[in-house]
N, C-alpha and C positions, 0 to 999 in steps of 0.2 A: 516535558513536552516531547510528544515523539513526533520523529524524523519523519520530514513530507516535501512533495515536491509539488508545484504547481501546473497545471496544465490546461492552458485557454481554449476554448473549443467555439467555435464559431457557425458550424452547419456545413464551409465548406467542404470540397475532396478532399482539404487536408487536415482536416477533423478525427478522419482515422485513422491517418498515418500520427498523427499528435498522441493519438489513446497507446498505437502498438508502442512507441519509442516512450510511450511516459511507464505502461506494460515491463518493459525489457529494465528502463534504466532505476523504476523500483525495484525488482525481482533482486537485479545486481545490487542494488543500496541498500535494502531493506527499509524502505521508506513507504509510509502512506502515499494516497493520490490523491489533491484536493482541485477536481473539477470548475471552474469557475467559465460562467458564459455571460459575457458584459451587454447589455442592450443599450447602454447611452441613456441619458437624459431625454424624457418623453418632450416631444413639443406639442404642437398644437397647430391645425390650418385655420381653423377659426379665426375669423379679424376681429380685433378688440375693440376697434374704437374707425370712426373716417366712413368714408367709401363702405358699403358692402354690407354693411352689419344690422341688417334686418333683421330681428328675434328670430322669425323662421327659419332663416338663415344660419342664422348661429346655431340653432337649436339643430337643424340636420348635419354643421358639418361639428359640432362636438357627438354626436350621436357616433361619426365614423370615426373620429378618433376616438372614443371608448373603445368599439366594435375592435377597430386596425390595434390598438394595445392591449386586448386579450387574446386576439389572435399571435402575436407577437411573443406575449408571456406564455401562452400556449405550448407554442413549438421552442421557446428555448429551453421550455420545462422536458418536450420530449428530446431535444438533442440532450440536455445532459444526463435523461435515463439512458439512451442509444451509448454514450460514451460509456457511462456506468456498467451496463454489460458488456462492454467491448473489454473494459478493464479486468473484469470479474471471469472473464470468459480467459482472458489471457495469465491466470493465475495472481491477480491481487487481487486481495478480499478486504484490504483497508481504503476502502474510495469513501469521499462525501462531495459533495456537489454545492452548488448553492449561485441562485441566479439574482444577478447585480444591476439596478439600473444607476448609471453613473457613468463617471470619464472614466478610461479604459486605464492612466496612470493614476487613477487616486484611487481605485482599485490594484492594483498591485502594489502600491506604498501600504497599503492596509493588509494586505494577503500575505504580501513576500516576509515579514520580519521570522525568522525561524523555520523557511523553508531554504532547503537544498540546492534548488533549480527550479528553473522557469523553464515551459517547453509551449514553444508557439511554431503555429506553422508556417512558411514561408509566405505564404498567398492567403490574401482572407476571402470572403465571399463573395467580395465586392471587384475582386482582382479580376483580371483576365490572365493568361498564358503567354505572353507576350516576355521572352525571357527580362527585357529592362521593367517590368511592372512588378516591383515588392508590395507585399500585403503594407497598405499608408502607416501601420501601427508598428510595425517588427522596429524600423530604426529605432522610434519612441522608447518602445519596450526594452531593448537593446540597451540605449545610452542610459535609460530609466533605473535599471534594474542594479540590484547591491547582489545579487548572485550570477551563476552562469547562467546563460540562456543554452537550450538546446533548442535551434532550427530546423525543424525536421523536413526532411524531403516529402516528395509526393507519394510515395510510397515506401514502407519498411522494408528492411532486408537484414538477414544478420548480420551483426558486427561483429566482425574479428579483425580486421585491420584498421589500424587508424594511423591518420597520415595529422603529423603534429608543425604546423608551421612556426620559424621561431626566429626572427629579426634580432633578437637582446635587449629589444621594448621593456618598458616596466610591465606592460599585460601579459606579454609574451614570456616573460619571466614567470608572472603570477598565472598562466596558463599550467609552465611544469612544472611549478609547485603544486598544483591543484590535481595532477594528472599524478604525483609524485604520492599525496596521500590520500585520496579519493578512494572507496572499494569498488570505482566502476572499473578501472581497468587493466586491473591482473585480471593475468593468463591469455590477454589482447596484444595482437600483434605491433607494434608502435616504434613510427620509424618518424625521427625529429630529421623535418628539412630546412634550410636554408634558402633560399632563392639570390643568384648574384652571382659575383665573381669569386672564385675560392681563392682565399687570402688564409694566413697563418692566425689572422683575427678570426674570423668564420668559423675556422675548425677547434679554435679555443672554446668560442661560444656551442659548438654544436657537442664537443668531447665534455663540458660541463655540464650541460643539459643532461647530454645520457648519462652521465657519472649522477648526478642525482636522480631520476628516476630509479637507476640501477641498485640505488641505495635504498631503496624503496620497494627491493623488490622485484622490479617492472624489466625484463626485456626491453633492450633497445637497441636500437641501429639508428646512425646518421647518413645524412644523404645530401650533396649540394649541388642546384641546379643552378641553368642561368635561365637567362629571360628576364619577361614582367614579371610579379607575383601573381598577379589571377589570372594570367595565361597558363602561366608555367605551373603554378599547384594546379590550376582545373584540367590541364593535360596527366598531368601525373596520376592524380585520382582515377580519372581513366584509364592510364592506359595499364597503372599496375592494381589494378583492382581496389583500391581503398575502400572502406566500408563507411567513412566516417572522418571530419576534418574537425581539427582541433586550434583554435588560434584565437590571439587576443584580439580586443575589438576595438575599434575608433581610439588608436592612438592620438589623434590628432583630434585639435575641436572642430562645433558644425561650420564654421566660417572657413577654417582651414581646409574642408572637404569638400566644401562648394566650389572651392577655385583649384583645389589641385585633384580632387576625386579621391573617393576612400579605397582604399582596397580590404576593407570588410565588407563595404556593398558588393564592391565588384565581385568577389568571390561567393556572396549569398546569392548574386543573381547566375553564374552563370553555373556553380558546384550540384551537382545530380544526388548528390548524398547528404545526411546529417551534418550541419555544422554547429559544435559548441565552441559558443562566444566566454570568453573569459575577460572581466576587465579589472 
């Protein structure tokens, strides 16, 4: 089976930022692109039974649900040729597409077995800009998924820096392993940070980190900050140009996040750049 990555496309702004980053990050892998646009489960406003359900009745409002569900298959048939060329145009010629009615996780338990990476975009169509509003699916997707996720921002930009967070988590471990033999990231800039107080512990974790990558290959330099972690990594991406965040994801479960707060959200919500999830 050849190497492929997945990539969700939903009609929003970040539909095309999702095709450039899925674009770039085959080119670098040599992987297919396999386009997927989920429409959900068809309902129905027609009343079945009670109150309301005069034949007429029924008969005009299934008439508009036929009508609203070809319109519907319609346009996701044209977002995923719009994707399809956006891919073909950015130099993959391995794309296929194919439109899903179903839940958006039983869809990728069925897709994801033997792909590479999952690439969704931060904001779905339904989102506003409101920096605390994530697309309702990313965390799903996220916690959901047996491969990396790639987050993609609002818009592409080249990547040559990437800024690698690293705690000593077990994700955050399986982050620089995966950063360690992956072919996306030779010849990328890649600087493994710390966030916290620098301790003799900290810089063991960070001198191991780059000793394995480094073995692998990969250029690297360490760095330790203090502060919060999504203060202090979404300043640093800024202020020293990162192209790109690399970090593990919901170390902690969903019960644990609702009362202390993740700092994988916080970071999806407030980082201006690509983040790959690693868990």
């Amino acid at each position: 089976m050849s190497k492929r990555i997945i990539a969700f496309v939903d009609g929003s702004i970040y539909s095309a930022s999702v095709c450039d980053h899925a674009a770039w990050v085959a080119k670098r892998m040599g992987t297919s692109v396999e386009l997927l646009h989920v429409l959900g489960r068809r309902g129905s406003t027609a009343p079945s039974e009670g109150l309301g359900t005069r034949s007429a009745l029924q008969a005009e409002l299934a008439a508009v649900d036929e009508q609203r569900a070809r319109l519907v298959t319609h346009r996701g048939i044209a977002i995923l040729e719009d994707a399809r060329h956006m891919l073909t145009r950015g130099g993959v010629q391995a794309v296929s597409s194919e439109l899903v009615h179903g839940d958006l996780l039983d869809t990728l338990a069925r897709h994801e077995m033997g792909a590479e990476m999952v690439l969704i975009g931060k904001r779905g169509e339904a989102a506003d800009f409101a920096i605390e509003h994530l697309g309702s699916n990313l965390e799903r997707i996220v916690r959901s998924a047996q491969h990396p996720v790639l987050v993609a921002s609002r818009a592409f930009r080249p990547i040559k820096k990437v800024l690698v967070a690293h705690d000593g988590g077990a994700s955050s471990l399986k982050a620089i392993d995966y950063i360690a033999r992956s072919p996306l990231f030779p010849d990328l800039q890649i600087t493994v940070v710390a966030v916290g107080v620098k301790t003799a512990e900290t810089e063991r974790r960070l001198a191991d980190a780059a000793a394995l990558l480094r073995a692998g290959g990969i250029a690297t330099e360490t760095l330790t900050v203090g502060g919060v972690p999504d203060v202090a990594l979404g300043n640093l991406v800024d202020s020293a140009g990162f192209d790109m965040l690399v970090m593990g994801a919901y170390g902690h479960s969903r019960i644990r996040s609702l009362i202390i707060g993740s700092t994988t959200t916080a970071m999806i919500r407030s980082c201006k750049v690509p983040v790959l999830l690693v868990r």
